[in-house]
N, C-alpha and C positions, 0 to 999 in steps of 0.2 A: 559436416552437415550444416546447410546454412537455412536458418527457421526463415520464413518469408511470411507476412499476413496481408500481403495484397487484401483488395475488398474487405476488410474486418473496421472495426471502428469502435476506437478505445475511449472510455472516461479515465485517467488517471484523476485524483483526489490527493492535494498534498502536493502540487507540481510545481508548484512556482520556485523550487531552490531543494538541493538536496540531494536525495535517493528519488524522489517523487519527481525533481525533473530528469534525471537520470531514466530513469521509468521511461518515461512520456519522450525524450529523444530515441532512447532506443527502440522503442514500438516502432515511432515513426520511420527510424531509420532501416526498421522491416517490412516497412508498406501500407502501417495502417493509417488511420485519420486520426486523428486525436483530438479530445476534450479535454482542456487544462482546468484543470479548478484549482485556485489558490484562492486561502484568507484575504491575502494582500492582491490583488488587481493587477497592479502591476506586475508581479512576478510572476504570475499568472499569461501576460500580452509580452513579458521577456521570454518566457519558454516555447511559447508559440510562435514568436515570431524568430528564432533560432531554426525552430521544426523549420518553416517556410521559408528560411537564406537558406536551409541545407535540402529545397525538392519536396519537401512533404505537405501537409494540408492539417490546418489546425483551428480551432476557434478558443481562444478564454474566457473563463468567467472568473469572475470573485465573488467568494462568499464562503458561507461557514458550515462545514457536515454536520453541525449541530442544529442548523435550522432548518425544518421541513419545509418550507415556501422556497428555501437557495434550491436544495437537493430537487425539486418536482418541477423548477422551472428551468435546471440547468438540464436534468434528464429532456423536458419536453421539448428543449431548443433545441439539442443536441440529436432529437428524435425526427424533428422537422429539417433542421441543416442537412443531415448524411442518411433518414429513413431507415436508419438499423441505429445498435447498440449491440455488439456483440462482445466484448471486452469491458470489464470494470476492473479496474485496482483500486482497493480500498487502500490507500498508503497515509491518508493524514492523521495526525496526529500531535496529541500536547503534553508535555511533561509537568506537574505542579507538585513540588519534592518539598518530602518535609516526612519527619517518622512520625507514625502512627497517631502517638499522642497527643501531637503536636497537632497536628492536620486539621484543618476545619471542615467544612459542611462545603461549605463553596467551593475549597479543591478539589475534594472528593468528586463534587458531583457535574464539574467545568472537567475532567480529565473521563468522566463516564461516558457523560454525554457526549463528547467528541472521539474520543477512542474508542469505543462499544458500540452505542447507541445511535453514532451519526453510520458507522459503517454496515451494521445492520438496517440502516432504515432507506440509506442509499441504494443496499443491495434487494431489497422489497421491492425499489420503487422499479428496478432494471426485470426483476425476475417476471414478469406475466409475458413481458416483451421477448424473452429468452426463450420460454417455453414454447410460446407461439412460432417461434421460428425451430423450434427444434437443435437449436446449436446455443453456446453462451459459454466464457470462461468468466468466473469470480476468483479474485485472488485476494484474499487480506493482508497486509501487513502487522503482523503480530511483532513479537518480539522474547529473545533469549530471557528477559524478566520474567515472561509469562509463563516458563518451562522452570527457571531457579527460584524466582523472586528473587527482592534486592532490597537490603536496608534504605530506609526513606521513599520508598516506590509503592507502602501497599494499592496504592489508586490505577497508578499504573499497570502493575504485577496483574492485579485485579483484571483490568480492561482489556490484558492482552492474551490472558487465562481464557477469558471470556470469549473472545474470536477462535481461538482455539477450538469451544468446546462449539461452538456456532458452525467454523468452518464443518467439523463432522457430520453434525447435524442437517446440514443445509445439502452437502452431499448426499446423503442416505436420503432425503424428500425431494431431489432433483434429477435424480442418476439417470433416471431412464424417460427425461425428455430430453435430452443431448446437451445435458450442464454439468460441467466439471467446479470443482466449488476447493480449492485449499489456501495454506496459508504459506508463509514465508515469516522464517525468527531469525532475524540480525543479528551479529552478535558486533563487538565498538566498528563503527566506520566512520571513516574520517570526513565527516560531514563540516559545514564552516560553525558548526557547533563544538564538536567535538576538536577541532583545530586550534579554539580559545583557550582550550584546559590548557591548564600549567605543563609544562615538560616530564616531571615527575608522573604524574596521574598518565599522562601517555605510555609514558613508560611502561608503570604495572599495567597498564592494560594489557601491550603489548607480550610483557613477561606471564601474562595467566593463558596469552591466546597459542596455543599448542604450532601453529602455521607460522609463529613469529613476528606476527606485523598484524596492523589493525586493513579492516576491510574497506574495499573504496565501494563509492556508490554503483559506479559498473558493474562490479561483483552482485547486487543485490538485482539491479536491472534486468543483468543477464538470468536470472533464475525465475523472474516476473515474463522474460518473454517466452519461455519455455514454458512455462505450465500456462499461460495465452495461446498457446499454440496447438495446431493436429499432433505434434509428435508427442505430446501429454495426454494423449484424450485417453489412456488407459489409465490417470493416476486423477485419483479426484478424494476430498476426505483427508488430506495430507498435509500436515504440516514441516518445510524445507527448512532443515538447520545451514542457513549460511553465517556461519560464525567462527572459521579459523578452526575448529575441534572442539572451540573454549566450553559447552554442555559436556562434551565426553572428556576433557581435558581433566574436569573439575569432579 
């Protein structure tokens, strides 16, 4: 089966480097148009302009899911350049590690407001537009924290619990104007994040993940174009463990 999203036109959030640009090529490279949002600008006009050496059509912006002026000016440009929005990935996101006691105010509420709060308010601003048209996929980027938790992560664990219980929610209030609404929980990929750990810490990664190997960003993409797609329109409310077995492993 080969998914194809001709005419569709995606936001990914989190695009500039990653799983998030991973995202945002592979959409592309099933037809649709794409909207790069990265923190960073440039990484951002790097993803985009990849989509466009390889055929496709893309615009970027930069700016932060935390800030509602970035989020209603990139939706509105985005709204005007291509007259739809039928695809959102909510994929960005920030880690500020530290155990419980430890953790300030300012972590806490710098990993909320970006992992929670920014991908909630991004998917607000898409949904009128959604319903109006009668068709719309929402996908979150949660994460296997959000299912285990994880020593020094309550902010994160938290943020991505959170999407979880949102993804449901946002399902059951949209079902029946033609919006599919889930998530997607990672579980290690070998991002240029995770490629700094020490050799050892790879290692035990690897030895807790049941599949034997850590996850590459393709892996996550591919399960972001599927539930973007007609051949998902029966699955909506669901959160996709792509993670090696490592939830059921453990």
């Amino acid at each position: 089966m080969t998914i194809r999203l001709e005419g569709r036109v995606a936001l990914v959030t989190g695009a500039g480097r990653g799983i998030g640009k991973a995202v945002a090529l592979t959409l592309a490279e099933s037809g649709a148009k794409v909207a790069v949002l990265s923190r960073t600008e440039s990484n951002a006009q790097e993803t985009a302009h990849a989509i466009e050496q390889a055929g496709g059509q893309a615009i970027a912006f930069g700016g932060d899911v935390a800030d509602t002026a970035t989020v209603e000016s990139v939706i509105d440009q985005t709204l005007k350049h291509w007259e739809r929005l039928d695809i959102v990935v909510n994929n960005a996101g920030i880690t500020r590690d530290r155990t419980f006691v430890k953790m300030t105010y300012e972590m806490w509420k710098e990993v909320l407001d970006v992992d929670l709060t920014g991908p909630a308010m991004v998917t607000h601003e898409v949904l009128k537009d959604m319903i109006d048209a009668g068709w719309g996929r929402v996908v979150f980027m949660t994460s296997i924290v959000g299912q285990m938790g994880n020593f020094g992560q309550s902010n994160y664990a938290v943020a991505k619990g959170g999407l979880i219980a949102l993804t449901r929610t946002l399902a059951r209030e949209v079902a029946r104007k033609g919006i599919t609404v889930n998530a997607v929980a990672p579980g290690f990929i070998m991002t240029e994040m995770v490629q700094q750990m020490p050799e050892n810490i790879l290692n035990d990664m690897k030895l807790h993940t049941p599949l034997g190997r850590l996850g590459e960003p393709r892996d996550i993409a591919n399960a972001y174009l599927w539930l973007a797609s007609d051949e998902a329109s029966f699955v909506t409310g669901a959160t996709i463990s792509v993670d090696g077995g490592i939830v059921v492993g453990t």
